[in-house]
ZATI-212385 format. One record per residue: residue in one letter; x, y, z of N, C-alpha, C in turn. Coordinates in steps of 0.05 Angstrom, whole numbers, padded with zeros to 5 digits. Atoms other than C-alpha are relative to their C-alpha. Layout:
! ZATI-212385
(pt A,(X,Y,Z),(X,Y,Z),(X,Y,Z)),
...
//
This chain:
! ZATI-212385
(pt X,(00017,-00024,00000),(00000,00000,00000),(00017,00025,00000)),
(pt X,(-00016,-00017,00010),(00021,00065,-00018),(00000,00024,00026)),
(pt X,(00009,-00002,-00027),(00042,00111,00049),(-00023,00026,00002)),
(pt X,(00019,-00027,00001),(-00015,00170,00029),(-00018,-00018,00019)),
(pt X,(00021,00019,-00019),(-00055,00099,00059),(00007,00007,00035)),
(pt X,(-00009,00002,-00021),(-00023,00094,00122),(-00004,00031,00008)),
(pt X,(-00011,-00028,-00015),(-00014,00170,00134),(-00040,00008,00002)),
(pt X,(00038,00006,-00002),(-00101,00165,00124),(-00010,-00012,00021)),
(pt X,(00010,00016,-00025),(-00105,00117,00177),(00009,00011,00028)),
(pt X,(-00008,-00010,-00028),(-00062,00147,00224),(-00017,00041,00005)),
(pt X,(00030,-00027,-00012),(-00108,00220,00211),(-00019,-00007,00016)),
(pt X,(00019,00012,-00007),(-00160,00174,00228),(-00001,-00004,00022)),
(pt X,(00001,00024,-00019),(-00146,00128,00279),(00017,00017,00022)),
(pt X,(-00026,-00019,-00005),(-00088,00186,00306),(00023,-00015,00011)),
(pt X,(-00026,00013,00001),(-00017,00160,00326),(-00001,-00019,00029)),
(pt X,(00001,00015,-00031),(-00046,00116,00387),(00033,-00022,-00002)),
(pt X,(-00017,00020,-00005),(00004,00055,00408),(00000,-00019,-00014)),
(pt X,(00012,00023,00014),(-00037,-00002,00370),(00010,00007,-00025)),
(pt X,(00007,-00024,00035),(-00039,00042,00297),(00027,-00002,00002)),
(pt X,(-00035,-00002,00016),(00040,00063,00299),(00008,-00029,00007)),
(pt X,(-00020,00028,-00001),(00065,-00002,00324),(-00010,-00017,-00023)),
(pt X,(00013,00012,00028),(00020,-00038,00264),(00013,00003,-00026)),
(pt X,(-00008,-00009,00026),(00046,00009,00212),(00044,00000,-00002)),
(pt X,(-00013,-00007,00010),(00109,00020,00229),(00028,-00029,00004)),
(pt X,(-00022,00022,-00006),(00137,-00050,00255),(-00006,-00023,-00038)),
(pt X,(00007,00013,00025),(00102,-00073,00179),(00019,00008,-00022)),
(pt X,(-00004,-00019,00026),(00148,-00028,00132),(00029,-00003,00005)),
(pt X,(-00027,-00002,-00007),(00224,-00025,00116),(00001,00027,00010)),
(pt X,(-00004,-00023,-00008),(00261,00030,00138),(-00004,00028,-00029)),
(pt X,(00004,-00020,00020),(00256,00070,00067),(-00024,00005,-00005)),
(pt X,(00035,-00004,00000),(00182,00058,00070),(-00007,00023,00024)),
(pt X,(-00004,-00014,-00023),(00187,00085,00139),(00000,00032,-00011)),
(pt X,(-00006,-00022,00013),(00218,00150,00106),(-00017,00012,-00015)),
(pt X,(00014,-00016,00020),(00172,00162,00060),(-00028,-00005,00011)),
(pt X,(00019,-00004,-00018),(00114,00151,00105),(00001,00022,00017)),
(pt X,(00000,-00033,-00016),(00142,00208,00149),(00002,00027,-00017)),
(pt X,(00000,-00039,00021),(00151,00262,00084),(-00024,-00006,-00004)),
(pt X,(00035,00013,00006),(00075,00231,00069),(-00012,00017,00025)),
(pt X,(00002,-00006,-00024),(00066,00245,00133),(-00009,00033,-00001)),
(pt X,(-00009,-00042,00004),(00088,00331,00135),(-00015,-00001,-00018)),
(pt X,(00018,-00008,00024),(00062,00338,00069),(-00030,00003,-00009)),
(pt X,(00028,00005,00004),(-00008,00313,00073),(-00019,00010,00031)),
(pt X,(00016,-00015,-00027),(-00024,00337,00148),(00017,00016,00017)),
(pt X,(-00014,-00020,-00015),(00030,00383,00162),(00002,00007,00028)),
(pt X,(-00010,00009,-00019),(00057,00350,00221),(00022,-00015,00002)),
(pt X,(-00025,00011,00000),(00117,00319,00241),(-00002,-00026,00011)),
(pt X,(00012,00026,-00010),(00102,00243,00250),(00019,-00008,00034)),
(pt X,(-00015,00009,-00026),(00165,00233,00303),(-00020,00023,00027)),
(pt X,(00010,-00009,-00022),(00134,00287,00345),(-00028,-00006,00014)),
(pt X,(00026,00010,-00020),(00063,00261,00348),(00009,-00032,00009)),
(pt X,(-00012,00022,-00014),(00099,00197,00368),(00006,00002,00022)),
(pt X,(-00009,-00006,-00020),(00129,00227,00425),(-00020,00012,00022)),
(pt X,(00025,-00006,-00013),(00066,00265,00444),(-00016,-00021,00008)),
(pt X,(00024,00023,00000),(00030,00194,00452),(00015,-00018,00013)),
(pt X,(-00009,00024,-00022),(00080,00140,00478),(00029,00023,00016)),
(pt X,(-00023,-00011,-00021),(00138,00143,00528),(00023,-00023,00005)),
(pt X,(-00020,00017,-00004),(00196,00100,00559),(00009,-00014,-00024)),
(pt X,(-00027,00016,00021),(00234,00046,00511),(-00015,-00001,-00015)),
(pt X,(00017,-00001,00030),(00169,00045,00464),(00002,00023,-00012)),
(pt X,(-00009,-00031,00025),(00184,00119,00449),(00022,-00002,-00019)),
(pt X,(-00023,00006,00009),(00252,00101,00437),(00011,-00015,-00023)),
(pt X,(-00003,00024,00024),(00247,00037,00398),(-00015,00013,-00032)),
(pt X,(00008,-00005,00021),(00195,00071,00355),(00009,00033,-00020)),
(pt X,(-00003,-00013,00014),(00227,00133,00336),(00023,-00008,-00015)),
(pt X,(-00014,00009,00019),(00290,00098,00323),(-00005,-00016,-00025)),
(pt X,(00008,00016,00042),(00256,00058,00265),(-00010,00026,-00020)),
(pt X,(00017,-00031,00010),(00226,00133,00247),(00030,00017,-00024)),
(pt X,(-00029,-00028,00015),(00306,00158,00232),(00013,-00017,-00018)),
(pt X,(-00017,00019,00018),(00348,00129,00174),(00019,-00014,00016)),
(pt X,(-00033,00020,-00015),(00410,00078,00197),(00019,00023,00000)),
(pt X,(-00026,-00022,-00009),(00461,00142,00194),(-00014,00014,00029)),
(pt X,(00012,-00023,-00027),(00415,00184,00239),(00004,-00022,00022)),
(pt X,(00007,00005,-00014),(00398,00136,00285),(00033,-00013,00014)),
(pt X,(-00010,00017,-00019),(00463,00105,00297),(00019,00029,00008)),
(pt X,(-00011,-00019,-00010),(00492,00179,00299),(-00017,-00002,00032)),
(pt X,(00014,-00009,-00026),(00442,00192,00357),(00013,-00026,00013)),
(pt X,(-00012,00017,-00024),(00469,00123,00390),(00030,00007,00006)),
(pt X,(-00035,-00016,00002),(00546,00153,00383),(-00005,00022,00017)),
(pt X,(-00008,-00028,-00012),(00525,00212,00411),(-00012,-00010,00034)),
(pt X,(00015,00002,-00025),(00482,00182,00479),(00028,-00013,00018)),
(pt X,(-00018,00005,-00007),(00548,00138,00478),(00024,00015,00022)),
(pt X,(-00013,-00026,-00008),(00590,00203,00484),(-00006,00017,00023)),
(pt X,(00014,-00030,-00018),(00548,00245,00525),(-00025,-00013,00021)),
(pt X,(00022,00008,-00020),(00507,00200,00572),(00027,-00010,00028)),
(pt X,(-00024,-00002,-00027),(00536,00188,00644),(00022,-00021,-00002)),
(pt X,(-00019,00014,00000),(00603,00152,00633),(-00005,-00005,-00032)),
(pt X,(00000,00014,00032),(00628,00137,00558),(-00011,-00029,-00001)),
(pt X,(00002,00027,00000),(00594,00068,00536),(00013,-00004,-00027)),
(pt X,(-00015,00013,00014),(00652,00036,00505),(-00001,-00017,-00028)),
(pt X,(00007,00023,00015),(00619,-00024,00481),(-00015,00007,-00018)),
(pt X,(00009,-00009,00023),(00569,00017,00438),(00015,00023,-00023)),
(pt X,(-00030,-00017,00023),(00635,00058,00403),(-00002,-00031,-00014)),
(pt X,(-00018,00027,00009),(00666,-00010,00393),(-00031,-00018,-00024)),
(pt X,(00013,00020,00012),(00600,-00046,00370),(-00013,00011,-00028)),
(pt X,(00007,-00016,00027),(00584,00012,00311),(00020,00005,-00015)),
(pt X,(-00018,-00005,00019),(00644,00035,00286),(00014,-00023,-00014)),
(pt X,(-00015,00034,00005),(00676,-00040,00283),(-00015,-00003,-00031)),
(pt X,(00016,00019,00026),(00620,-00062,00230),(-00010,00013,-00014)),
(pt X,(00016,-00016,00015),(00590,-00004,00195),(00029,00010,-00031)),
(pt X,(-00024,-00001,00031),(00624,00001,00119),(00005,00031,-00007)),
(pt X,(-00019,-00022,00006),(00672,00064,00092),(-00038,00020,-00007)),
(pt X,(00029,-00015,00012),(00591,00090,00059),(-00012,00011,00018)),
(pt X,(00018,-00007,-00024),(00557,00083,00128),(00012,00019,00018)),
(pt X,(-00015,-00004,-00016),(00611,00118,00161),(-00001,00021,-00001)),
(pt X,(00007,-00019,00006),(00611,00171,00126),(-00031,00012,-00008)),
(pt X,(00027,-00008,-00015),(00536,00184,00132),(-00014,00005,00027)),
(pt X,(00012,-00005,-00035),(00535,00174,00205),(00011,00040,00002)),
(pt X,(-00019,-00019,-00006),(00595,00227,00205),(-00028,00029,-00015)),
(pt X,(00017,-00021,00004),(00543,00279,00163),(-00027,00003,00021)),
(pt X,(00029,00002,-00009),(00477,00258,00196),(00013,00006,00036)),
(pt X,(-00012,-00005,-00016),(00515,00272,00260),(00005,00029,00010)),
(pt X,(-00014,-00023,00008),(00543,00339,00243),(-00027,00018,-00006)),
(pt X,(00024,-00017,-00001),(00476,00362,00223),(-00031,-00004,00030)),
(pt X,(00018,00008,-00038),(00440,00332,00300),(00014,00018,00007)),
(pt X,(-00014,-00003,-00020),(00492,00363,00338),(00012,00022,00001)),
(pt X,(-00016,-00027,00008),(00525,00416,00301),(00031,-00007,00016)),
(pt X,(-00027,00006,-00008),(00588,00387,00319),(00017,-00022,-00002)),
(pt X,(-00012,00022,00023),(00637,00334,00280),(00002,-00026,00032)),
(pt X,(-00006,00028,-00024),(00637,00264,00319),(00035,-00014,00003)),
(pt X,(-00027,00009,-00009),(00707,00261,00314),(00010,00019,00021)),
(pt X,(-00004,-00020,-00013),(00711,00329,00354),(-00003,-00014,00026)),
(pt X,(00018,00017,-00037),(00661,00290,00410),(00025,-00025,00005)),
(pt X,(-00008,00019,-00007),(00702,00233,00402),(00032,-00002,00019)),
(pt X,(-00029,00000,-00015),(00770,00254,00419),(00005,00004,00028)),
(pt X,(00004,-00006,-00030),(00749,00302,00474),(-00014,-00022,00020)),
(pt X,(00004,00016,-00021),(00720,00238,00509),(00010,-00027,00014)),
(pt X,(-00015,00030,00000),(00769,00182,00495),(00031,00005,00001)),
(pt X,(-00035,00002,-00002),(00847,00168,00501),(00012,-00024,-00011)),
(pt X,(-00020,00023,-00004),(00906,00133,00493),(-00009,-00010,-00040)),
(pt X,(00009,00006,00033),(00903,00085,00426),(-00023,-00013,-00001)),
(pt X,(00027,00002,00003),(00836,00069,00441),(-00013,00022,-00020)),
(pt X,(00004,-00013,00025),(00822,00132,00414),(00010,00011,-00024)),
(pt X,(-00002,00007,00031),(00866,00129,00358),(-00012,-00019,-00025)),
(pt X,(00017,00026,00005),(00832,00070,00335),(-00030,00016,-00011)),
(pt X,(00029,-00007,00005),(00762,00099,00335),(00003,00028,-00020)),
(pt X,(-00001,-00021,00015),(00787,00166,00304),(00003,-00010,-00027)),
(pt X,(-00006,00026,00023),(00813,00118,00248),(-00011,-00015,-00010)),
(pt X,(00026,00013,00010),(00754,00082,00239),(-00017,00014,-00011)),
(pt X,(00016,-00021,-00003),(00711,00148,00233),(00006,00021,-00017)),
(pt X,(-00014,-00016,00028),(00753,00180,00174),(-00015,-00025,-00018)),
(pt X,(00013,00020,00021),(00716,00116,00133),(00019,-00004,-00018)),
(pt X,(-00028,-00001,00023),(00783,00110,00090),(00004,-00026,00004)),
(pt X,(-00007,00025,-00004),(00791,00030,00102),(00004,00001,-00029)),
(pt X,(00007,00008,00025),(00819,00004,00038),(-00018,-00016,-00013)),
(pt X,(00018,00012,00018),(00770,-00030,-00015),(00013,-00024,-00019)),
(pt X,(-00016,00021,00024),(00784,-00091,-00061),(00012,-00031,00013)),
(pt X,(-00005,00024,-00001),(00813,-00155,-00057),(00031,-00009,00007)),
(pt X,(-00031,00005,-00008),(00880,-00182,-00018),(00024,00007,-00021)),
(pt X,(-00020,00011,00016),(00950,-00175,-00050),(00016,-00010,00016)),
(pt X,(-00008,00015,-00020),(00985,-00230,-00026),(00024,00004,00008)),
(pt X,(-00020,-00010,-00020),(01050,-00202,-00017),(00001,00013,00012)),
(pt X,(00003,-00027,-00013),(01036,-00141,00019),(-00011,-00015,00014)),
(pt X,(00011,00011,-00025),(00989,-00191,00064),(00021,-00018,00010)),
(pt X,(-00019,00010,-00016),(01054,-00231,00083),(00012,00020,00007)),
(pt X,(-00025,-00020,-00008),(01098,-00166,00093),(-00020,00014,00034)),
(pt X,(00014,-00009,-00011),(01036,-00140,00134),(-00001,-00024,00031)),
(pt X,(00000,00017,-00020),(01033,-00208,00181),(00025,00003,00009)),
(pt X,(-00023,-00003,-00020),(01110,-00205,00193),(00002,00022,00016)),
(pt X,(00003,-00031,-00022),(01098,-00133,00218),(-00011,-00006,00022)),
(pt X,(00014,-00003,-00020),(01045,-00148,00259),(00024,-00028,00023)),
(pt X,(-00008,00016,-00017),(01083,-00212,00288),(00024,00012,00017)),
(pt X,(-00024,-00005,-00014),(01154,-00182,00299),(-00014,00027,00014)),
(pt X,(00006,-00024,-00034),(01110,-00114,00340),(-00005,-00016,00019)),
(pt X,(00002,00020,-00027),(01099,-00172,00395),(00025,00004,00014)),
(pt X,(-00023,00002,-00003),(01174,-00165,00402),(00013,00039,00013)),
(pt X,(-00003,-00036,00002),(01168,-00081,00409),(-00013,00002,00027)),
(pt X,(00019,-00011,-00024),(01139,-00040,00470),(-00032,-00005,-00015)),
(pt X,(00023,00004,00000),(01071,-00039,00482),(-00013,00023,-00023)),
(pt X,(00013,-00022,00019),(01054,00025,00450),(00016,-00001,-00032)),
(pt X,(-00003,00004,00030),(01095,00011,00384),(-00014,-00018,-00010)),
(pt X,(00016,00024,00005),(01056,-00056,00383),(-00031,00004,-00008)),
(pt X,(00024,-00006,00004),(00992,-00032,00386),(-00003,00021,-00024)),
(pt X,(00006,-00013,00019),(00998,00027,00343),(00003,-00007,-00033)),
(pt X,(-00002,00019,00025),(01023,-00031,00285),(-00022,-00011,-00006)),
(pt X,(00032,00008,-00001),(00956,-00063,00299),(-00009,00018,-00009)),
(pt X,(00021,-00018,00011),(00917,-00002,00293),(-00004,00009,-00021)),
(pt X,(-00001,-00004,00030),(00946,00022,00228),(-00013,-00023,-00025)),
(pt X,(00008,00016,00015),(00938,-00042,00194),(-00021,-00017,00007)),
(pt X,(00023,00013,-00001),(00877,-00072,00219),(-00024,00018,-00003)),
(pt X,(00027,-00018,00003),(00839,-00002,00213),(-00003,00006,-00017)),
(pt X,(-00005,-00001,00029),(00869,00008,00139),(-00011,-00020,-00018)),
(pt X,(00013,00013,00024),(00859,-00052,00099),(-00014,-00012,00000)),
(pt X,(00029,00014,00008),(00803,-00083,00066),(00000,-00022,00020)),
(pt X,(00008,00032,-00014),(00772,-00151,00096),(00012,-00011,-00015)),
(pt X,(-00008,00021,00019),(00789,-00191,00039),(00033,00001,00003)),
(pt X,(-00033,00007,-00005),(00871,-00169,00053),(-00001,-00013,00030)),
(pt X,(-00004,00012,-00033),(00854,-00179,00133),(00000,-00030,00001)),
(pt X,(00006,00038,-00002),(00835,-00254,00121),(00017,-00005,-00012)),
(pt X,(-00030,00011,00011),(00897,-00265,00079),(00021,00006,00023)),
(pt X,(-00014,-00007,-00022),(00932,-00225,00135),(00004,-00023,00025)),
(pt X,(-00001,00012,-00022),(00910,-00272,00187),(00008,-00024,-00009)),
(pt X,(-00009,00029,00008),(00918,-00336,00150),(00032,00000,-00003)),
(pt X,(-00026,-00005,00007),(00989,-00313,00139),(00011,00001,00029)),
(pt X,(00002,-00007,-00025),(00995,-00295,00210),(00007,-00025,00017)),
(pt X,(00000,00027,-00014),(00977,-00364,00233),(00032,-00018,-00015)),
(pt X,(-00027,00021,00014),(01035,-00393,00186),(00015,00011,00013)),
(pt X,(-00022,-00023,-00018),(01080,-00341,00222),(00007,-00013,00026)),
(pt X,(-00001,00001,-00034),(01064,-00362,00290),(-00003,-00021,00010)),
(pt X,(00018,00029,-00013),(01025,-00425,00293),(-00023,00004,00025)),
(pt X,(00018,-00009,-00014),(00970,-00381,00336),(-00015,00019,-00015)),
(pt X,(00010,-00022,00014),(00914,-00338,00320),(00003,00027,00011)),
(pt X,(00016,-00034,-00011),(00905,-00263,00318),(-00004,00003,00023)),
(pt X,(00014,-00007,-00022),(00858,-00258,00364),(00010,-00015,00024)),
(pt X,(-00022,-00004,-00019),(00906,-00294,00415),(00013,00013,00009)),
(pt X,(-00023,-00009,-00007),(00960,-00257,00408),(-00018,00033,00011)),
(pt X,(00021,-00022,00003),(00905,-00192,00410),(-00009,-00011,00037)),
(pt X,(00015,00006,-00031),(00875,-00222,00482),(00022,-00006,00020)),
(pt X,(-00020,-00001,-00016),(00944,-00242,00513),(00023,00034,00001)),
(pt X,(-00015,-00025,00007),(00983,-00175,00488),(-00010,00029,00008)),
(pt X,(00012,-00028,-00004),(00936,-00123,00492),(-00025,00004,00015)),
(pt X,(00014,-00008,-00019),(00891,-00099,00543),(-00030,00023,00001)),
(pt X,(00031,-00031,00004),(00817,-00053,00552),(-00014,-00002,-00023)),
(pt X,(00016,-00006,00019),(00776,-00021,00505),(00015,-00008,-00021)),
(pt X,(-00015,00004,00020),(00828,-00025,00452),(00003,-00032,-00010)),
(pt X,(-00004,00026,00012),(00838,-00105,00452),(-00026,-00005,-00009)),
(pt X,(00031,00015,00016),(00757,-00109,00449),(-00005,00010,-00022)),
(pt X,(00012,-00017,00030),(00754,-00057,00387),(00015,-00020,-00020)),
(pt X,(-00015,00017,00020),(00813,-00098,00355),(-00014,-00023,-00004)),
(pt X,(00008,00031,00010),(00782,-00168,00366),(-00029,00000,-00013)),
(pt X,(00019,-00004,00020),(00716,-00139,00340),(00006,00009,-00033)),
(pt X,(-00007,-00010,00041),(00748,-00111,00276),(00007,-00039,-00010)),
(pt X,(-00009,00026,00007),(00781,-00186,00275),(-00033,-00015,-00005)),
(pt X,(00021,00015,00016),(00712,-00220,00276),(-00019,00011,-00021)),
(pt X,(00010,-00001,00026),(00683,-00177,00229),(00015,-00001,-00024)),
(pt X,(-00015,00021,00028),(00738,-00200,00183),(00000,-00021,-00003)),
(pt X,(00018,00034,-00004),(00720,-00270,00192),(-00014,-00001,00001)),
(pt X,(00028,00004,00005),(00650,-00252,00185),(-00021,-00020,00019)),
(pt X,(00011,00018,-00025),(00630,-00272,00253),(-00005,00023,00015)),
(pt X,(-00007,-00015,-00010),(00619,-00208,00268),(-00032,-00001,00020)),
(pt X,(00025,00000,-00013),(00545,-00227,00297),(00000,-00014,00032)),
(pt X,(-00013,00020,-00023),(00584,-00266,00354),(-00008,00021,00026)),
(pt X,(00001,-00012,-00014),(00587,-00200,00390),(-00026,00004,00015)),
(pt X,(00030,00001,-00005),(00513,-00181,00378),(-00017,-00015,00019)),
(pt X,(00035,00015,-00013),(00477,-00243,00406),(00019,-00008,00031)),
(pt X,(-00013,-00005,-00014),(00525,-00235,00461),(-00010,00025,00019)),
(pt X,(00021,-00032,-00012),(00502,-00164,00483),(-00026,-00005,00002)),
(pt X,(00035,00010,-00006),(00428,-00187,00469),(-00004,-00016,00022)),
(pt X,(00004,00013,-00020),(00435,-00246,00513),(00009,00014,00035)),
(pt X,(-00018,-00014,-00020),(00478,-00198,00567),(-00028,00015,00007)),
(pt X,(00017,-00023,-00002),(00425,-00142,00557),(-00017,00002,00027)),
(pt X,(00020,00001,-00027),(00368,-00168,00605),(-00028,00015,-00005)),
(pt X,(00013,-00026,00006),(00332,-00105,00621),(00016,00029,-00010)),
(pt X,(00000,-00031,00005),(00372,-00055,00588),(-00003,00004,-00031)),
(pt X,(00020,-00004,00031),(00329,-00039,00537),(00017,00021,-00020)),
(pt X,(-00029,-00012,00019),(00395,00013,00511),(00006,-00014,-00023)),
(pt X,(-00017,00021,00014),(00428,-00046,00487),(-00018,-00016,-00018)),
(pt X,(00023,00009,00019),(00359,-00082,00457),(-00005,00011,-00023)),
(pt X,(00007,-00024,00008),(00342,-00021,00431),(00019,-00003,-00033)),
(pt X,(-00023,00005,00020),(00407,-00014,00388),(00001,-00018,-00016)),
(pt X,(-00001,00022,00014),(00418,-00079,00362),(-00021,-00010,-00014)),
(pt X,(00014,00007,00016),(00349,-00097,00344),(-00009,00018,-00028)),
(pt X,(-00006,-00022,00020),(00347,-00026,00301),(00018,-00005,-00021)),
(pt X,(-00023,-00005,00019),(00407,-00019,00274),(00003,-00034,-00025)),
(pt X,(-00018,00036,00007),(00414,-00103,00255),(-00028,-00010,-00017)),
(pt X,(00027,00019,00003),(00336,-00117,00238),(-00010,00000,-00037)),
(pt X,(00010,00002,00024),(00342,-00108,00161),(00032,-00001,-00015)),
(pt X,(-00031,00016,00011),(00422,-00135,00152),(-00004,-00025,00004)),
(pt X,(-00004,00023,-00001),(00432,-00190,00191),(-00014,-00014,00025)),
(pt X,(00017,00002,-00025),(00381,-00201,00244),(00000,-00032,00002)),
(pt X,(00003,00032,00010),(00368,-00276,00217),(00017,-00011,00000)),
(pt X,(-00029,00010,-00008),(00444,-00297,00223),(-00006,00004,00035)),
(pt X,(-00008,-00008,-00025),(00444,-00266,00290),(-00026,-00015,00018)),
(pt X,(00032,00012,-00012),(00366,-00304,00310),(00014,-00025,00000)),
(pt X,(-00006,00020,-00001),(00405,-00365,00283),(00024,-00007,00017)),
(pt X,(-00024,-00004,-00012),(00472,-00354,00316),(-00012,00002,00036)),
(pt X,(00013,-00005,-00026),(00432,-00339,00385),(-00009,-00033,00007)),
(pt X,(00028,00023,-00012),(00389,-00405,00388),(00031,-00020,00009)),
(pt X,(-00020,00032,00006),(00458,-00453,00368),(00023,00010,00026)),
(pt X,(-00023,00002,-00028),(00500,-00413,00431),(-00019,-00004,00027)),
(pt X,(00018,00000,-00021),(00441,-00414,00479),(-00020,-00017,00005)),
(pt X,(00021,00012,00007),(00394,-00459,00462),(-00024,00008,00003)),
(pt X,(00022,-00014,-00005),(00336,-00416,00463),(00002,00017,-00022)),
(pt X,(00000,-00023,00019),(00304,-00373,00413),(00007,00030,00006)),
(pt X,(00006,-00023,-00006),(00315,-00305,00411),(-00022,00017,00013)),
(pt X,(00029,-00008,-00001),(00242,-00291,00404),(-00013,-00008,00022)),
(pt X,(00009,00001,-00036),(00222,-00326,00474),(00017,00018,00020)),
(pt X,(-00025,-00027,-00016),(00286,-00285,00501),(-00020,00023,00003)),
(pt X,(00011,-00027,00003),(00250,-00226,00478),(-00025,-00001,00010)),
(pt X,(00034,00019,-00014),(00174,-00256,00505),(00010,-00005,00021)),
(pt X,(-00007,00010,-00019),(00205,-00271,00559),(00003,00023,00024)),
(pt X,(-00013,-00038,-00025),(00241,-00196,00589),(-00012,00018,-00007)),
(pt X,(00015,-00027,-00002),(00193,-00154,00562),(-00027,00002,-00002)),
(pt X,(00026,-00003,00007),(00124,-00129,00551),(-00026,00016,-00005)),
(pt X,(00018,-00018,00012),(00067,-00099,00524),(00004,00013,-00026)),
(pt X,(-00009,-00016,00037),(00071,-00053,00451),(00033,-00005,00002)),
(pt X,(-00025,-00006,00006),(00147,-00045,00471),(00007,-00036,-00013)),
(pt X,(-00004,00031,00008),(00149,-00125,00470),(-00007,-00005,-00032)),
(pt X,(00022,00002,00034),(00097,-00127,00405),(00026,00016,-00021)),
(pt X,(-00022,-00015,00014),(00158,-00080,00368),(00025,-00020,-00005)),
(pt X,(-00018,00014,00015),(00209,-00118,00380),(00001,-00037,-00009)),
(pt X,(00017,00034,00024),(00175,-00191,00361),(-00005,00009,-00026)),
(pt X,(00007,-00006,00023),(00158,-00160,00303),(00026,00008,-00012)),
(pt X,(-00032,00005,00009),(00231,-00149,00290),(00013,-00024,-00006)),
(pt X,(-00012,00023,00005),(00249,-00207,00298),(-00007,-00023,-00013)),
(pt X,(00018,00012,00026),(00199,-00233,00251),(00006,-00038,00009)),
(pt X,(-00007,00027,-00002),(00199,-00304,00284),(00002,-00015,00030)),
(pt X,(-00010,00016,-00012),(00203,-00361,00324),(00024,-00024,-00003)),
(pt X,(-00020,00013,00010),(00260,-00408,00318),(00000,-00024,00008)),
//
C-alpha cells in the first residue's frame, strides 16, 4: 500500500500505540521515510513528534528509532554513547567496528547536522590513549576497498608478528594502522598468513598482548573480518536483560542486515530462541515491536 494509505489511517485512527506499532513495525526503513515526508506533506505534522506526544519509555525510543534512517539513528546512539553518564565503550566499539567506509561517512554527516558538531571532535574530547586512535581511524571511513594482494598480506603479518617483540605502544599502534586500513578480503589473507608465522591466532595474540577497550575494538574488527561479526551481537542481546539501551540498538540498527544470522547464531550458543528471550524480558507494545523485529520463532 502506498504511504498516502497509512498516513489516512493514522489521521483517522491518530498516532495511538496499537496504529503506529502496526504500521510501522510492517514497513522497511525506506518505507518508513517516505511515510514520514507523506506524513508533513499531507497533514503538516511531524510524524516523530506526534509519536512522542503519545507514547513514552523504551516504546518511544524503539519507535522513533525505526522513524530515523540507519546514519541518523546510529549517529544519535554515538552521541548518547558520548554524552550520557560515563562513555559506553561497548556501543563505540559495537558501531564503528561493523558499519562500511559509505555508512561511516553518513553517520559522520547525519551527526554533524544533529549536533552541530563533528563526531570526531566529541570523540576525541571523550576518549584516550590508542583506544582513541583507533576509533578516530575508523571514523575517517578511509579502510581500503578490493581484494588481498598476497604479498603485501605476508609483509603485513610479519609486521604485525615481529610488534609482539616491540613495546607496548609501538605494538599496538602496528595493529591499529593495519587492521583499521585494509580491506577484509587483505585482513583474512593477513590472518591466514599470521597463523603460518606463529602457529597461533590473531585474536590470541590480540587477548594475551593487549589490554581494555582497545583489545575489544581490535578483536571486533578481527571478527568482522571473519565474518563472525554477529558473535558479538547475540552476546550483548543475551547480556542485555533489562537494558532496553542495548535491545534497543541492536534490534534497530541489525533488523534489516543480519538479524536472521544473528536469531540463528543466538538459538545454536544458547539454546533458546531469541524470540522467547524477547517474550520472555519484556512487555506490552514495547514487546509487540520488537517480536515483530524479529519476525519469528526459531
Amino acid at each position: 500500500m502506498k504511504p498516502a494509505h497509512f498516513v489516512g489511517r493514522l489521521d483517522k485512527e491518530g498516532t495511538d500505540e496499537e496504529t503506529i506499532v502496526n504500521i510501522l513495525t510492517q514497513r522497511s526503513n525506506a518505507q518508513r521515510q517516505q511515510l514520514r515526508q507523506q506524513f508533513k506533506s499531507q497533514l503538516g505534522r511531524d510524524l516523530m513528534a506526534d509519536v512522542k506526544s503519545e507514547v513514552g519509555g523504551p516504546l518511544e525510543k524503539i519507535l522513533l528509532g525505526l522513524l530515523m534512517t540507519p546514519a541518523q539513528f546510529d549517529a544519535k546512539q554515538l552521541q548518547k554513547a558520548i554524552k550520557g553518564t560515563g562513555t559506553d565503550e561497548r556501543a563505540l566499539i559495537e558501531i564503528l567496528t561493523t558499519r562500511t567506509n559509505q555508512e561511516i561517512r553518513a553517520i559522520n554527516e547525519a551527526y554533524k547536522e544533529a549536533y552541530h558538531k563533528s563526531l570526531e571532535d566529541d570523540i576525541s574530547s571523550d576518549t584516550s590513549g590508542h583506544f582513541k586512535r583507533l576509533l578516530i581511524s575508523l571514523i575517517q571511513g578511509n579502510r581500503e576497498e578490493g581484494e588481498a594482494d598476497l604479498a603485501r598480506a605476508m609483509e603485513d603479518a610479519k609486521e604485525l608478528c615481529d610488534s609482539t617483540d616491540e613495546d607496548s605502544g609501538s605494538m599496538e599502534s602496528k595493529f591499529i594502522s593495519i587492521l583499521c586500513m585494509r580491506s577484509y578480503p587483505h585482513l583474512r589473507r593477513v590472518f591466514q598468513d599470521y597463523i603460518k608465522l606463529t602457529n597461533r591466532d590473531i585474536e590470541q595474540t590480540i587477548k594475551n598482548d593487549i589490554s581494555g577497550d582497545l583489545r575489544n575494538a581490535l578483536i571486533a574488527i578481527g571478527e568482522s573480518v571473519q565474518l563472525i561479526r554477529n558473535k558479538r551481537n547475540r552476546v550483548h542481546l543475551h547480556g542485555a536483560g533489562t537494558d532496553d539501551k542495548t535491545l534497543i540498538r541492536i534490534m534497530v540498527s541489525r533488523s534489516e542486515i543480519d538479524l536472521m544470522n544473528i536469531r540463528y547464531e543466538f538459538k545454536e550458543m544458547y539454546d533458546a530462541s531469541l524470540y522467547s528471550f524477547i517474550e520472555g524480558d519484556t512487555s506490552g507494545d514495547y514487546s509487540k515491536v520488537l517480536l515483530a523485529l524479529c519476525a519469528g520463532e526459531d
